[in-house]
N, C-alpha and C positions, 0 to 999 in steps of 0.2 A: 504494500500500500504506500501511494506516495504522501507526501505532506502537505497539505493544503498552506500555500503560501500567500499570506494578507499584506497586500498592499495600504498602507494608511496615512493620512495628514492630519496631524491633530486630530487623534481618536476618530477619523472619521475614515470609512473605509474605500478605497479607491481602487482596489481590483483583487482577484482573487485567480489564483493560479500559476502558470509561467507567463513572465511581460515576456520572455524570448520566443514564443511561441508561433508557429508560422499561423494559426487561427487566434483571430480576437472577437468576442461576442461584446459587443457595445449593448448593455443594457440601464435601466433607469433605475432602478433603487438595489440597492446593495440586499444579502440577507443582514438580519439582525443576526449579531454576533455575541454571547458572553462566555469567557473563559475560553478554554481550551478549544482550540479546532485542529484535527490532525487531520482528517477524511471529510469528502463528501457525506456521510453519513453522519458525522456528525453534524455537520450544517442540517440537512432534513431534520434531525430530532429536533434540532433549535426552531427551526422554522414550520418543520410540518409539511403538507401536501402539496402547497404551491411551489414552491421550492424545490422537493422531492418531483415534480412535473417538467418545472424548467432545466431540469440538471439532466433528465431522461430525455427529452425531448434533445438540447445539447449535445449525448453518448450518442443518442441516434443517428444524430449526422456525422459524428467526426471517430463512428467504431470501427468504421473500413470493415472485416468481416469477422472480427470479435463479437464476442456476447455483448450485448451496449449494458446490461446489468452491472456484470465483472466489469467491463470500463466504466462506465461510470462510477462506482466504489471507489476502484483501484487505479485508475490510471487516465481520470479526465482534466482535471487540473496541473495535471503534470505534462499538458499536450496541446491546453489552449490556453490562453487572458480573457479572466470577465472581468470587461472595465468599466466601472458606472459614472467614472468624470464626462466633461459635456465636450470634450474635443477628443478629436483624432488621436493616439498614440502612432508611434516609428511606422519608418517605412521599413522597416526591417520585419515584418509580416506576409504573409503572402497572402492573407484573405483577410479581411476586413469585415463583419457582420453584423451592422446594425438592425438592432430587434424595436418591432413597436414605430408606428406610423407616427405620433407624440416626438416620440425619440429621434428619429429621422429628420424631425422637423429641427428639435431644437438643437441639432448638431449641424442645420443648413445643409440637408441633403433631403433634394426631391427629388423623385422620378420621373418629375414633368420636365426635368433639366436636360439640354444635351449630353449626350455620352450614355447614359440609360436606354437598356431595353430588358422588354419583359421577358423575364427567365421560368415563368411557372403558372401553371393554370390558374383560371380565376383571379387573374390579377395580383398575386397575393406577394410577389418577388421580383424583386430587381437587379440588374444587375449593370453596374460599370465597370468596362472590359478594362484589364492592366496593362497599364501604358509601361513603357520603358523604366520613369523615376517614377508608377506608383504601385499600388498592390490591388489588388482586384475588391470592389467594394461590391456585397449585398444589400441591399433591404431588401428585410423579411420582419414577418410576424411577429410580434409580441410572442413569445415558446408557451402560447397557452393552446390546448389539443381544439379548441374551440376554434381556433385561429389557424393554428400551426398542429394540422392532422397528420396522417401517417402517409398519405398520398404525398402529400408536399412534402413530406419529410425525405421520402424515397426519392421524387423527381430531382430535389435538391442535389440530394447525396449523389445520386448517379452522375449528375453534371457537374457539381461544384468541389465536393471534398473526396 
């Protein structure tokens, strides 16, 4: 099991995972954290079912053909950055995944913008192709199943990770 490593500024928490990681999940609120966090699993018990949904939903796309269970536990924050500050981190990434339409906005990225085209049925994903100096940007769904279903999940995955 790897180590869940907390990025933070003044007690406040600014990512969770590897920042070296060639995937970054741009989401909007951090989990709530007290004490001890070593695993994914512990964040669920802290947080409970929503949490426990975004972090699955997450293994799903980035298990290549692992169990996403087992990875998620053991080896998903040792393989992406979940970052909840409101700009871009490094170009030293090679996917870039903002989660949440909300989210997309307040980081100034639309898909009504040049260089976007739609990557997934029902409108649900975006994508901006990687230029030379930049890394390949998503928008996609807020990782709730209501949003971000198994269908998308799959179409994703096949194209993107």
């Amino acid at each position: 099991m790897s180590n869940v490593i907390i990025t933070n500024r003044e007690q406040h928490i600014i990512g969770l995972g590897n920042p070296k990681a060639k995937v970054v999940f741009y989401l909007p609120t951090p989990p709530a954290i007290t004490g001890v966090v070593n695993t994914t699993i512990d964040i669920i018990e802290q947080n409970g079912n929503h949490w426990r949904k975004i972090l699955t939903i997450l293994a799903k796309l980035v298990c290549g053909s692992h169990d996403w269970r087992e990875y998620r536990d053991n080896d998903l924050l040792a393989n992406v950055y979940l970052n909840f500050e409101q700009h871009q981190i490094g170009d030293h990434n090679i996917l870039h995944c903002v989660c949440g339409k909300a989210h997309w906005q307040a980081l100034g990225q639309e898909p009504e913008r040049a260089g976007f085209i739609q990557c997934a049925a029902l409108g649900k994903a975006w994508s901006r192709q990687q230029t030379k100096n930049e890394p390949r940007l998503l928008l996609v769904p807020y990782p709730d199943y209501r949003q971000f279903n198994n269908a998308l999940i799959a179409q994703l995955k096949a194209d993107y990770f």
